[in-house]
C-alpha positions as CSV (number, residue, x, y, z in Angstrom):
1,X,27.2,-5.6,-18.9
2,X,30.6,-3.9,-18.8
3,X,29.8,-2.0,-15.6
4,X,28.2,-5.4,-13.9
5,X,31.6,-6.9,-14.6
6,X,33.4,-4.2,-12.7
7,X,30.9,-4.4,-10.1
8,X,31.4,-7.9,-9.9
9,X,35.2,-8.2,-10.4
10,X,35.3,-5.5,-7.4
11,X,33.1,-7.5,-5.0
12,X,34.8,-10.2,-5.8
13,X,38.1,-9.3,-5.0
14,X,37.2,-7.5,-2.1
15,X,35.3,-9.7,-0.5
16,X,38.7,-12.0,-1.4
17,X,40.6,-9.4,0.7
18,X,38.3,-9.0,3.6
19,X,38.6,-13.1,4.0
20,X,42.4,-12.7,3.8
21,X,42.4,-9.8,6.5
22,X,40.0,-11.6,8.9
23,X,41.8,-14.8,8.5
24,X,40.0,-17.7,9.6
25,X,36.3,-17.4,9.0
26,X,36.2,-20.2,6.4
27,X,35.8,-22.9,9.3
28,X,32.5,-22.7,10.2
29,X,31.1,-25.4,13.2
30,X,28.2,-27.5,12.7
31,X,25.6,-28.2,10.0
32,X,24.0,-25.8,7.7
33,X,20.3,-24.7,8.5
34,X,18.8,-25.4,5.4
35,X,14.9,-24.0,5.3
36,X,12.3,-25.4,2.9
37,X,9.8,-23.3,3.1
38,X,6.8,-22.3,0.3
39,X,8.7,-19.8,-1.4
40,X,11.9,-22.1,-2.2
41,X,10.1,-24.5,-3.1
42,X,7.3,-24.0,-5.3
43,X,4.7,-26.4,-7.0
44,X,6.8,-28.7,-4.7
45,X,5.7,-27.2,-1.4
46,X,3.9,-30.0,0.7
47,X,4.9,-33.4,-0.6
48,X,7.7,-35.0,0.6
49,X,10.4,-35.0,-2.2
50,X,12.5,-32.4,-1.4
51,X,13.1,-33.5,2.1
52,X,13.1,-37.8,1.3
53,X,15.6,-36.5,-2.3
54,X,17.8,-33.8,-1.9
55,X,19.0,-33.7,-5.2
56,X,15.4,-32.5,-6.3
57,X,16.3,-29.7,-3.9
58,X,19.0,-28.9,-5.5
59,X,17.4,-29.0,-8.7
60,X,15.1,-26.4,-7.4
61,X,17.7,-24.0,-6.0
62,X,19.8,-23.8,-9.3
63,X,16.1,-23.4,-10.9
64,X,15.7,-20.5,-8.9
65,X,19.6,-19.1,-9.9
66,X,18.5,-19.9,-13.7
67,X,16.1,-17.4,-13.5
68,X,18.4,-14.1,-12.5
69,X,19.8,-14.9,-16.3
70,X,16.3,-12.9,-17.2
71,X,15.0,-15.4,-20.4
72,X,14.8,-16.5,-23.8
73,X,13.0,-13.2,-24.2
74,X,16.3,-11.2,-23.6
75,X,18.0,-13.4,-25.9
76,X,15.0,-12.7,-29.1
77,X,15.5,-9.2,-28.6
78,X,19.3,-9.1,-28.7
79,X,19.2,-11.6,-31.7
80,X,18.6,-8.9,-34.4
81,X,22.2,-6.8,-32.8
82,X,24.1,-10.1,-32.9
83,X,26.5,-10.4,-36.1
84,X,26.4,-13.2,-38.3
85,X,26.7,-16.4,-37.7
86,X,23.8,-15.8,-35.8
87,X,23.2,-19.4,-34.2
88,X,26.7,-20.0,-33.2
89,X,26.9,-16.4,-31.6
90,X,23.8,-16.5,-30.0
91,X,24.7,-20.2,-28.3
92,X,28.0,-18.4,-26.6
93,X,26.2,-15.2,-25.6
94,X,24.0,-18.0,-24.2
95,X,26.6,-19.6,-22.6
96,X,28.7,-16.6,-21.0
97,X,24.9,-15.6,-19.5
98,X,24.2,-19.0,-17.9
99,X,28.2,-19.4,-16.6
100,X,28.0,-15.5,-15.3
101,X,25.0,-15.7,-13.6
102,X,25.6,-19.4,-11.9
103,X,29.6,-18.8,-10.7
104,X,28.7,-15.4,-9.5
105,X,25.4,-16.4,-7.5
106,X,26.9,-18.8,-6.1
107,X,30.1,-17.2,-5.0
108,X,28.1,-14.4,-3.2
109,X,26.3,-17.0,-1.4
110,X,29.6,-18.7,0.0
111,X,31.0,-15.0,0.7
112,X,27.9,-14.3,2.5
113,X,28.1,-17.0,4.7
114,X,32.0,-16.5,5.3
115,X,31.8,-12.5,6.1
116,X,28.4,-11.3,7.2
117,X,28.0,-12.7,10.7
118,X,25.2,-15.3,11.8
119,X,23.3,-13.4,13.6
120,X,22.7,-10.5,11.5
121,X,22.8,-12.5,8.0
122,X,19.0,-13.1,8.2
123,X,18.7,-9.3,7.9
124,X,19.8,-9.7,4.4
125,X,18.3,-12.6,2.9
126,X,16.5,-10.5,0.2
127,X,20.1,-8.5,-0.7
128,X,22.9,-10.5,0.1
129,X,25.1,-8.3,-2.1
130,X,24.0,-4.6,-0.1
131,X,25.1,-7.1,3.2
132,X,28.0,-8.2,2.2
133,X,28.9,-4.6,0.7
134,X,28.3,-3.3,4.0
135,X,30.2,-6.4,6.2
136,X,33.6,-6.1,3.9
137,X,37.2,-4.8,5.6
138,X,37.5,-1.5,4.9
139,X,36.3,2.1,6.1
140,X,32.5,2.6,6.4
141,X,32.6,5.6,3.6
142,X,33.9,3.1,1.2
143,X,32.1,0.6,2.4
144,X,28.9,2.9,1.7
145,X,30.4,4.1,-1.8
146,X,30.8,0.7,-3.0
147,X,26.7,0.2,-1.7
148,X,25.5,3.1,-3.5
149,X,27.5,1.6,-6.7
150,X,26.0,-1.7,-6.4
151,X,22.5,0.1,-6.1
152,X,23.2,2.2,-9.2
153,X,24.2,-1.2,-11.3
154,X,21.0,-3.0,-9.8
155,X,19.2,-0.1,-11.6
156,X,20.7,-0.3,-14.5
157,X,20.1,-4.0,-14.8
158,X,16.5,-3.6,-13.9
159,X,15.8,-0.4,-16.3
160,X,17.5,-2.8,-19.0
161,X,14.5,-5.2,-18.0
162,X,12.2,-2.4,-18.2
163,X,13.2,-2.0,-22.1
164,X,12.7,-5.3,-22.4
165,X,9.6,-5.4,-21.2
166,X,8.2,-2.6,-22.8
167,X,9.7,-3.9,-26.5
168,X,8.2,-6.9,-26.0
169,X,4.5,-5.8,-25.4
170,X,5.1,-3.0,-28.0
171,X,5.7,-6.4,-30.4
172,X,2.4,-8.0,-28.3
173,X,-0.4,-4.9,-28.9
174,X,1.0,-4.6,-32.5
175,X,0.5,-8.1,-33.6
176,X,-2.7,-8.2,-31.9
177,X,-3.4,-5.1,-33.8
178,X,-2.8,-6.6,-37.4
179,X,-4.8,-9.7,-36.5
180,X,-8.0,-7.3,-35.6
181,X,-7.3,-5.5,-38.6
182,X,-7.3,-8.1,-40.5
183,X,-10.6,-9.4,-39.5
């Protein structure tokens, strides 16, 4: 966690400095392109509520953002490391997770749309991060540096996943195993 918040505190204020450098890239003409397409929208794809209510679209998107705070899952497993009061600790380890995840998705989206250029943008729809590390002021081997950094903390936070993962079906196969036993 510490290294994602230097990762993030660094993009951050880079991306901060590449808006003050290139001045004036924060007026933008026209309206945004907004695509509804099967993947945004779920169990919702084919009726007509996101496009008559576009609050329910909005509902969906910060869905979607919910789900990059990994689950309750993560939560159960770091439960038994939290000191006590339990409840009251877990609740603000809750909330720094949900306020993380939600102020820093949604700040790399508006640095997205302010830095990486229109046309090329779509190119990075699945890693807005590596496209924004790569469209910052700066020299291309820092530029590059700072990519390979965000890589490595993406594989951290995935291998972190991993262990969760794996804990979690270790705790599966063994309760399954004392209800066969038990039999």
């Amino acid at each position: 966690m510490q290294l994602t918040t230097v990762m993030v505190i660094a993009l951050v204020s880079w991306c901060c400095y590449t808006l003050w450098m290139r001045g004036d890239t924060c007026r933008r003409t026209g309206s945004p392109n907004i695509i509804l397409d099967k993947h945004s929208l779920g169990w919702l794809y084919g009726s007509n509520l996101p496009g008559l209510i576009t609050v329910i679209a909005v509902f969906v998107a910060l869905g979607h953002s919910v789900l990059a705070m990994s689950g309750a899952e993560s939560l159960a497993q770091v439960y038994r490391e939290i000191e006590y009061p339990k409840l009251p600790n877990l609740k603000k380890a809750a909330l720094v997770i949900f306020l993380y995840s939600l102020i820093f998705t949604s700040l790399v989206s508006f640095f997205a749309v302010m830095i990486i250029p229109d046309k090329t943008r779509p190119e990075y729809f699945q890693n807005l991060i590596g496209g924004l590390a790569m469209n910052l002021s700066g020299p291309y081997v820092a530029r590059l540096v700072f990519q390979v950094f965000v890589v490595a903390v993406g594989t951290l936070i995935l291998s972190g996943a991993v262990n969760t993962a794996i804990i979690g079906s270790n705790g599966v196969l063994n309760r399954v195993f004392r209800g066969r036993r038990s039999l």
